[in-house]
N, C-alpha and C positions, 0 to 999 in steps of 0.2 A: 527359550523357544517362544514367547509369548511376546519377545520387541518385534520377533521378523512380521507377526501380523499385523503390529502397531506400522511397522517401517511401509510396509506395504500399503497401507490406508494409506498414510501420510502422501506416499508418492502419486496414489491415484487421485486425491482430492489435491494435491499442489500441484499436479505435473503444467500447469501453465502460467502467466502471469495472470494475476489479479484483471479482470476487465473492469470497465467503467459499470458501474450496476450498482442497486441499493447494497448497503451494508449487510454482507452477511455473515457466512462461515470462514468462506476463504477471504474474505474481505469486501472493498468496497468503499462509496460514499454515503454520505448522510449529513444532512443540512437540516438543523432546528434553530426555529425561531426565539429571541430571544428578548428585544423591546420592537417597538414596530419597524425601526429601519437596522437593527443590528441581530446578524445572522452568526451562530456557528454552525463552521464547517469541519467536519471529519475525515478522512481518508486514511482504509490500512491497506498496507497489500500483503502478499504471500513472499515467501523466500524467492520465488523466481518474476517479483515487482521490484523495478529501479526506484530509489527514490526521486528522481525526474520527472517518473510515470506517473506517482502519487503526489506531487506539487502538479501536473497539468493536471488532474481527476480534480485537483483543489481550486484550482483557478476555473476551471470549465461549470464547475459547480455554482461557486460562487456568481459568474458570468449568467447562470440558468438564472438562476435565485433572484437576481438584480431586474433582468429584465421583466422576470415572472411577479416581480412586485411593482412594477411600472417603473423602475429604474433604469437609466442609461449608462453608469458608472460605478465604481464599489471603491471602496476604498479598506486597504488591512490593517486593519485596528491592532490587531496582536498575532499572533503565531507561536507556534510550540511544537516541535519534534518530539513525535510521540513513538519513534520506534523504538523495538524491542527485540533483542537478542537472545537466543535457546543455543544451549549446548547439549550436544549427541554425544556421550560417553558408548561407546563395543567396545566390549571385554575383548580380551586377545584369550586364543584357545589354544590347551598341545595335546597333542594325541600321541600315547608309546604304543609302539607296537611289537613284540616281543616275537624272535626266527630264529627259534632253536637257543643257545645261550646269549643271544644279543638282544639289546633293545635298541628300538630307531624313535626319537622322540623329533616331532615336525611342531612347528612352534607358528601360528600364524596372530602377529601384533594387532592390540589391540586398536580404534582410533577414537578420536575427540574431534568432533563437527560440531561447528560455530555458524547459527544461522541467525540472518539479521531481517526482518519482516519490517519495511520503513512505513511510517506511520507520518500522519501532520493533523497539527488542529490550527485551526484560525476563525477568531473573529471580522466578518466585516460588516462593514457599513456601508448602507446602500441610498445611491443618489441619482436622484433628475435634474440633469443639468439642460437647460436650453439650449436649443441647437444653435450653429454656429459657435460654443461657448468652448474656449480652450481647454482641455483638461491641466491640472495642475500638476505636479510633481506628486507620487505618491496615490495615484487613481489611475483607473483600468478602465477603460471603455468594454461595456459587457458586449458588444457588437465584435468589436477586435479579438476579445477571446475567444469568443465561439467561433470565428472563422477561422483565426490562427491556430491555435489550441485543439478544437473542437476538432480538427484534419487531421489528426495525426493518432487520438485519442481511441484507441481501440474497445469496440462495443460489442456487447454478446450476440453471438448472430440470433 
């Protein structure tokens, strides 16, 4: 008796995706500084966050970060897949009920739930490139991601 009040929290504190918002419980971003132009960034979500969702929160971040340090560009130094996977074991239950010399036993199976919470870590590195200056292969204009990215990226109302 004591999973169905755990089960019950759980669905009320997960029942949405992960928004874009500081790192918290149900998840989130978080960006610490690391040498002066190289940033890590974090991002988890909840069982019902695409890992999609949690690479734009990473890129939008990093995109914040770039500019917020007088940067025009970033580049990702590293990356790491930090998700994490929990298994839900219910027991299966039978109940006999005994009508006069008979028993009726009702048998309800037990299940096993596989939930996956996608996670990402990255380092980048953050650059002032002069204008008119081509971006290189392997760089993100911080301006491009926050309009492209930045649109689509669901925020706490």
């Amino acid at each position: 008796m004591r999973i169905l009040p755990c089960l019950v929290l759980f669905a009320v504190l997960g029942g949405c995706a992960t928004k874009y918002q500081e790192m918290g419980f149900t998840g989130g971003v978080a960006a610490q500084q690391v040498t002066a132009d190289t940033w890590r960034i974090q991002s988890r979500g909840n069982a019902y966050t695409g890992a999609a969702t949690v690479q734009d929160y990473v890129l939008l971040k990093a995109a914040e970060i770039t500019q917020s340090a007088g940067g025009t560009h970033f580049q990702i130094v590293s990356s790491a897949d930090a998700s994490r996977a929990s298994t839900f074991v219910t027991p299966g239950t039978s109940t006999t009920t005994l009508v006069g010399n008979q028993a009726f036993t009702t048998t309800s199976p037990g299940s096993v739930d596989t939930v996956i919470r996608p996670g990402q870590d990255v380092y980048i590195k953050v650059l002032k490139l002069p204008p008119a200056t081509p971006a290189a292969p392997g760089l993100y204009s911080a301006a491009e991601i926050i309009q492209f990215v930045g649109s689509r990226v669901q925020r706490p109302s």
